[in-house]
N, C-alpha and C positions, 0 to 999 in steps of 0.2 A: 504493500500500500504506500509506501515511503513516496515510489515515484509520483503516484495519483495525487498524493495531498500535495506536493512538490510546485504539482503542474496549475493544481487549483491558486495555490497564493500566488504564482505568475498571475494568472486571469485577473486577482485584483488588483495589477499595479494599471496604472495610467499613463493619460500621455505629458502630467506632469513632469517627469524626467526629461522627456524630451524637449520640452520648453527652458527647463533650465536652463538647460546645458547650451542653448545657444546664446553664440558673441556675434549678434547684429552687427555687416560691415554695411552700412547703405549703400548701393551703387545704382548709378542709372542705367536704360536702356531703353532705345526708341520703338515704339510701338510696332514700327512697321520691321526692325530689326525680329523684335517679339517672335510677330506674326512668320517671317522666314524661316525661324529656326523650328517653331514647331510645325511647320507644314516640313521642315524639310527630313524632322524626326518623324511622322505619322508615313510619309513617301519612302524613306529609308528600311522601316520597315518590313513595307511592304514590297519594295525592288529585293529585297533579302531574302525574303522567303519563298516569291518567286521563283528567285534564280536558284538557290537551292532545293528546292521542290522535289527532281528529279535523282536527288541521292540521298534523301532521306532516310537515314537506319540501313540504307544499304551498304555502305563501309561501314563498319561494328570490328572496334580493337583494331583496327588499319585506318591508314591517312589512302587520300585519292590521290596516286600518282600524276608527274607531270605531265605522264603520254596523256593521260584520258582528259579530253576536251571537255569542258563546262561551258555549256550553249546561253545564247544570248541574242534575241534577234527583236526587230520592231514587229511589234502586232503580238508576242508572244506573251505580254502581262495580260493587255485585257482579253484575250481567248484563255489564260488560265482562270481569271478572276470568272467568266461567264461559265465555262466548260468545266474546273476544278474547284467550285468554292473550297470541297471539303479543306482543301489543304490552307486557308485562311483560318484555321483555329486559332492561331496565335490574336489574329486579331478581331477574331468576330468574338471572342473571350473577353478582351482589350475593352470593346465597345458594348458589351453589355455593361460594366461598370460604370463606362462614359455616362451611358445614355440612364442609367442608376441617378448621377448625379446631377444629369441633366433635369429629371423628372423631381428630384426630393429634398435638392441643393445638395452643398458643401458637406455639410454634418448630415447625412445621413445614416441611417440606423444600420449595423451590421446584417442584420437580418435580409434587408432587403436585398443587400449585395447576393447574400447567399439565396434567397428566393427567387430572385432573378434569375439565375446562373442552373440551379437545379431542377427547375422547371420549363426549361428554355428546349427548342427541339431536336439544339443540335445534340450530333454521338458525341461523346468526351469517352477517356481514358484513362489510365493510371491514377494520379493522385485526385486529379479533377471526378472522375468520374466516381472515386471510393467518396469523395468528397459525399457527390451529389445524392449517390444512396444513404450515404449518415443522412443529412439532413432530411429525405424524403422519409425517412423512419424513425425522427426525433430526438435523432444527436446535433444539435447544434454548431453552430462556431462558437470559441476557437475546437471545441470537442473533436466535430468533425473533421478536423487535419491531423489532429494528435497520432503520433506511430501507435499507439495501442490501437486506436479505432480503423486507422488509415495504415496499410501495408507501403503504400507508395509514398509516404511522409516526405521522405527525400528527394522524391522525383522532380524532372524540369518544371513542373506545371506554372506556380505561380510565375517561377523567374520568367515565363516568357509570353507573361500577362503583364508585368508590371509597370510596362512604358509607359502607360497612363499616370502612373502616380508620380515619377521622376517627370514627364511632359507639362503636365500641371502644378508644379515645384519649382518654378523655377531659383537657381541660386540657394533652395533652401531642401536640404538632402535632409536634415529631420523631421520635417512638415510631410516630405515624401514619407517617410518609416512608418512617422503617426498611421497616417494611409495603409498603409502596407500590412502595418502589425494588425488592424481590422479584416482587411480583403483577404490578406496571403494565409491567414488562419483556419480558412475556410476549408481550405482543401492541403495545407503545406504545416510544417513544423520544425524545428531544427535546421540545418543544412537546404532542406526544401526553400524554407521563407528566407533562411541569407542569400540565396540565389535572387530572388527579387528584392530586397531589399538592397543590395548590390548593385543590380541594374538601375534601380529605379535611380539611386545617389549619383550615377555615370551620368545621367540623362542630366540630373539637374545641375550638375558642373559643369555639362557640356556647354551650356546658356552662357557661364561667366567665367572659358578658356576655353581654348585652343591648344592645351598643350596637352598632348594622349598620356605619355607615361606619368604626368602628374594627376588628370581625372583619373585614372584608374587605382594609384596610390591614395588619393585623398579619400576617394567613394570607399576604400577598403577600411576607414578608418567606425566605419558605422558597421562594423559588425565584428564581433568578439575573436582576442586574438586566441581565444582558447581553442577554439572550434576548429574543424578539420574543414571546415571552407577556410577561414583565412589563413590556414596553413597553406593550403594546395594554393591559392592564387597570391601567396607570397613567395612563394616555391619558383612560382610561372615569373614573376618578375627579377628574384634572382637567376633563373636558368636564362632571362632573355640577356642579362646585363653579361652571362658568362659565354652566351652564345649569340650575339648579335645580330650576327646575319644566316644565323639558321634556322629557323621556325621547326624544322624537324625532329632535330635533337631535345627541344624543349618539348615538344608533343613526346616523344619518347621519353623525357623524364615523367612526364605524366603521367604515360601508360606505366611505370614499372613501380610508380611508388604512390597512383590515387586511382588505379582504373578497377579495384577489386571491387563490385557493388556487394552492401551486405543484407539491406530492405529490400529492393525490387525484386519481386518473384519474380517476374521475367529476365533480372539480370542478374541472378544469383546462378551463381559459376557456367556463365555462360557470355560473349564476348559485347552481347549487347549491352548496352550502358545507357540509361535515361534520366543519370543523377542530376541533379542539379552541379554539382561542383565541379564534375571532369567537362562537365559540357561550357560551363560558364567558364574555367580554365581555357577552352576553344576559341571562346567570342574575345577573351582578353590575347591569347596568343594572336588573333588576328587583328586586333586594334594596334598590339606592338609591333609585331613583326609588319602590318601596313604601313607604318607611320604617316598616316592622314591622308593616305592615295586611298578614293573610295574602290578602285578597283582590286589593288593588291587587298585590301582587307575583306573582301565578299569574297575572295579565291581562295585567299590563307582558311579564313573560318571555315570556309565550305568542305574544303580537303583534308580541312581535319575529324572529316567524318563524321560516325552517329547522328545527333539529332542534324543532321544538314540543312537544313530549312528554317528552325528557329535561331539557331546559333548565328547565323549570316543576317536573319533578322535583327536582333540584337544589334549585333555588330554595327549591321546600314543603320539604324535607327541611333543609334548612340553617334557615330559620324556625321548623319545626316544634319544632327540638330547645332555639333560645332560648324558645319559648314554652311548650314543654312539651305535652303530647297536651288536656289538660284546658285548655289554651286554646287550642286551634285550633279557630274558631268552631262554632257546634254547622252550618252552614249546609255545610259543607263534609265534614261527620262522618255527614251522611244516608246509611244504608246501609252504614256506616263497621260498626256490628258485625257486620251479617250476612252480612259479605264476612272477617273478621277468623280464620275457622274451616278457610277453604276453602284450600288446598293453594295455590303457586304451579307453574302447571304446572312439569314436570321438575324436582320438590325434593317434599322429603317435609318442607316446611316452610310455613307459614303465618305468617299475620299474627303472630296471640298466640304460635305458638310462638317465632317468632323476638325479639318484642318479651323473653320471659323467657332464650331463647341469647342476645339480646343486651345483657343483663344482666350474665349470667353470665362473657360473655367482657370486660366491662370492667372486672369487679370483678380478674378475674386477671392483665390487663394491670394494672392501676393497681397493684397489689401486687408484679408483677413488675419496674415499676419504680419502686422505692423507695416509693410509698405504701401506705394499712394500712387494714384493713375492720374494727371495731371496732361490733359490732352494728351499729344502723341509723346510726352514724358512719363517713363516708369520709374518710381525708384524701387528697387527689392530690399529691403532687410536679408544680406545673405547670412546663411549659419555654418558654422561649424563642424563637420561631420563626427558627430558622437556616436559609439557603439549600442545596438539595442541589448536586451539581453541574450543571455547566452539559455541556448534552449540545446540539447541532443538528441536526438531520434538513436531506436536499439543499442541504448549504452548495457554493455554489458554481457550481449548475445552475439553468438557468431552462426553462419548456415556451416553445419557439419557432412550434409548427407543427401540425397533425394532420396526417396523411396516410392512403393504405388499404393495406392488404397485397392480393395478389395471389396468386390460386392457379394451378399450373401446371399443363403439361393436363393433366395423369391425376390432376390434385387432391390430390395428395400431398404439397405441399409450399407452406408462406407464404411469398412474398417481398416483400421491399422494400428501396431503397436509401433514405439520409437520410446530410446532412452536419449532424455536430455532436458530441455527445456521450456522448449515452447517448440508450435511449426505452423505449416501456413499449407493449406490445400487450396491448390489453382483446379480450376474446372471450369466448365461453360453449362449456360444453362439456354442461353441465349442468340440465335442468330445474326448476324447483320441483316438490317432490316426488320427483323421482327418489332411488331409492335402487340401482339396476343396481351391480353390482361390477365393472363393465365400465369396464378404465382403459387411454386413448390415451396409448401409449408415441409419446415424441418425441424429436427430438434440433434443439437451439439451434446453427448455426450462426452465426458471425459472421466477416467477411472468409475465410471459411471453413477457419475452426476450430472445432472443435467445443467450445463453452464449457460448456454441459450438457444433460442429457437429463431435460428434466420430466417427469414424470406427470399427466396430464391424468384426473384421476376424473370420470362420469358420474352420480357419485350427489353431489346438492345438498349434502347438509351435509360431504362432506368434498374438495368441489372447489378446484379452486383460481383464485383468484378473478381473477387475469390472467392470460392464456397464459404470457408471457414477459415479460422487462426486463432491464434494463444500463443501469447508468451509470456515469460514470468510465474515459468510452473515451478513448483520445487522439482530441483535436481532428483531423476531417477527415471525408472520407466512406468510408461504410459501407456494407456489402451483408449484408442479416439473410436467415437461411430456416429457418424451423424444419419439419423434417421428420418427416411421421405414419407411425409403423412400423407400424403397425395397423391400416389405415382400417376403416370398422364402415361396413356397408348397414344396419344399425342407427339406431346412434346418428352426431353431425356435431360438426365442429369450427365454431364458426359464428364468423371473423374479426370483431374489431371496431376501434374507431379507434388508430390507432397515435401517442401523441403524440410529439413531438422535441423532446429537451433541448440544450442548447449551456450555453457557460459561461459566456454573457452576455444580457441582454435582448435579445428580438424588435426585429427592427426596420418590425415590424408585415407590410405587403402580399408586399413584397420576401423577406419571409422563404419564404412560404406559397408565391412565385412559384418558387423556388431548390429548394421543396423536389416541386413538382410535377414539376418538369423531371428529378431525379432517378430517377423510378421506372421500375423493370425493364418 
């Protein structure tokens, strides 16, 4: 219970700390300056994820070599944006928030962020998606990101929502946090929510400099140096200082000493990686190793694999706002207007519209805190970049093992035994596309007691994205059965790999051996 109480006395601090701790520098900036920057952050973007689109998770543990060509042609954003919405999550994600704020102001209520987002009709994934089922089943925010509730806690999710909260910050990277520590809750925790808190800080420096390897430095300073995010992207900036002109080598320090994922059941011992930190590691190796050519930086991040589409987002979107919309090359802007009109699926918001709501909403932060709009004169109160708290996702558990569950005869029922500590059963219940209101009632036994009774939905966007998990058993062996109250000649429960936590490292064969011998 230690960590549970731990986690509740966090929930009561406020955004009082963060108001402290900032040292007001005022600085001005001219409106129409404003208006450049964040049109050219909202375009950046979306030119980013575009162009990484087509490598998406397809390099996992490898960088994209320099033979293989990364295409680029006029007419190819807006036949993506009309032809591909799906691959705009980053920013149809982005602009639910927007349009949250647009509708409820400045202060509004966490909830609504998170009932927006959960009930919304796009498919979501990993941490968004465990997110979405907490809350449709009456885990709340922050609950509903917490690694107990959420498997994916540490996944990219928020980081590569959170341009919004750094776009409308300007100059003030803890007014961003404030934001952040609200939204990035919902679905993230830990290492998860420092990836967008991160980002966001980049965004809002990007407004007041130009200079990359000091936004990346200063934004690093808002989030704790205890944490294995600001280790891994303090790592990335000494590997850049020691290797200058190689972007390679520093991607290989990363892969040998931060590419092991230990939360994501789809990344647990397996080459795919959708951490927040090795990835955000990516968007920073391509901001340095680009040094402010928006090209080299959408190539660097891109080829550094895995998430390839948001990572390049990122990247464009932090670049685009120091250079402003009118300097990101006219090469990268081909088709750039004629996509600029067009709606992002599930939002009734667009390029231009959002480039003027995202105006609109920095002009009333800036005002709201302590700065002043004085016709086409802005002054900011800038701050300080201060650390949030320090939060960890699976302290203390390591994945030891996979193993399978076992169905009993009459199929009603998963079993397995495993000696360790907690684990995590993947499986599907759900199709792409399904939408059936047809929900497998379960019930979670362990040593058999009944620990709880999920809801297993058949319709994809509101499933849940792993059968079952526990961690934080006492050390020893276990007998799991989760039993189907409802079997469907319909629809199936279709088991997947069950991994095994303990509360110490594998000790690799021997483990895998311990845990076969185990099963019913």
């Amino acid at each position: 219970m230690k960590r549970k109480i731990f986690f509740v006395g966090l929930l009561l601090c406020t955004s009082v700390g963060f108001l402290q701790a900032q040292s007001p520098k005022p600085i001005t900036i001219s409106k129409q300056t404003l208006q450049d920057k964040i049109k050219g952050g909202w375009a950046g973007q979306t030119i980013g994820v575009t162009f990484g689109g087509p490598y998406e998770f397809r390099y996992n543990g490898t960088f994209i070599g320099d033979y293989q060509p990364l295409s680029w042609h006029d007419g190819y954003l807006k036949n993506t944006m009309i032809n591909n919405p799906g691959l705009y999550d980053d920013l149809y994600m982005d602009l639910t928030f927007v349009e949250v704020f647009e509708k409820y102001g400045l202060n509004a209520p966490v909830d609504s962020f998170a009932n927006a987002y959960a009930h919304a009709d796009y498919m979501l994934w990993h941490a968004n998606q465990a997110g979405r089922y907490n809350i449709l089943h009456g885990i709340k925010p922050p609950l509903s990101g917490y690694w107990m509730n959420n498997p994916h806690a540490d996944c990219i999710d928020y980081q590569i929502e959170s341009d919004f909260a750094g776009l409308m910050s300007p100059g003030m990277p803890n007014t961003a946090s404030e934001i952040s520590d609200r939204i990035g809750h919902i679905m993230n925790y830990g290492d998860g929510w420092y990836g967008g808190i991160y980002i966001g800080a980049m965004y809002t420096l990007a407004f007041t400099s130009g200079d990359i390897p000091y936004i990346i430095t200063e934004a690093l300073k808002t989030i704790p140096r205890e944490s294995n995010f600001y280790k891994c992207i303090s790592d990335v900036i000494q590997w850049y200082k020691q290797y200058p002109d190689d972007w390679k080598q520093t991607w290989l320090e990363v892969q040998k000493k931060w590419a092991d994922d230990i939360g994501c059941p789809e990344g647990v011992f397996e080459p795919f990686n959708i951490d927040a930190t090795v990835n955000a590691a990516y968007v920073v190796i391509g901001l340095l190793y680009g040094k402010g050519d928006f090209t080299r930086t959408l190539e660097i991040t891109t080829r550094c694999g895995q998430d390839a589409d948001c990572n390049p987002s990122s990247a464009g979107g932090i670049l685009g706002t120091v250079l402003g919309y009118n300097n990101i090359p006219a090469y990268w802007k081909m088709g750039l207007k004629e996509a600029e009109d067009i709606n992002f699926k599930y939002t009734t918001m667009s390029l231009n519209k959002v480039y003027a709501t995202g105006v609109k909403h920095a002009l009333l932060n800036i005002q709201q805190n302590g700065g002043k709009v004085n016709g086409e004169v802005i002054t900011i109160k800038t701050q300080q970049p201060v650390a949030v708290r320090f939060e960890k996702s699976f302290e203390g558990i390591y994945p030891v093992a996979t193993i399978a569950a076992n169905w009993n005869e009459d199929k009603t029922a998963l079993r397995f035994a495993f000696e360790g500590t907690g684990f995590v059963m993947r499986g599907e219940t759900a199709a792409e596309g399904s939408s059936s209101p047809f929900v497998f009632r379960t019930e979670l036994y362990i040593d058999g007691k009944l620990v709880e009774s999920p809801e297993l939905p058949v319709s994809y966007t509101t499933r849940r994205y792993e059968l079952c998990w526990k961690y934080d058993l006492p050390r020893g062996k276990h007998n799991v059965q989760l039993k189907i109250l409802n079997s469907s000649g319909e629809y199936k429960v279709t088991p997947g790999t069950v991994i095994i936590y303990d509360n110490k490292p594998s000790d690799g064969i021997k483990a895998n051996e311990n845990a076969a011998r185990q099963q019913p």
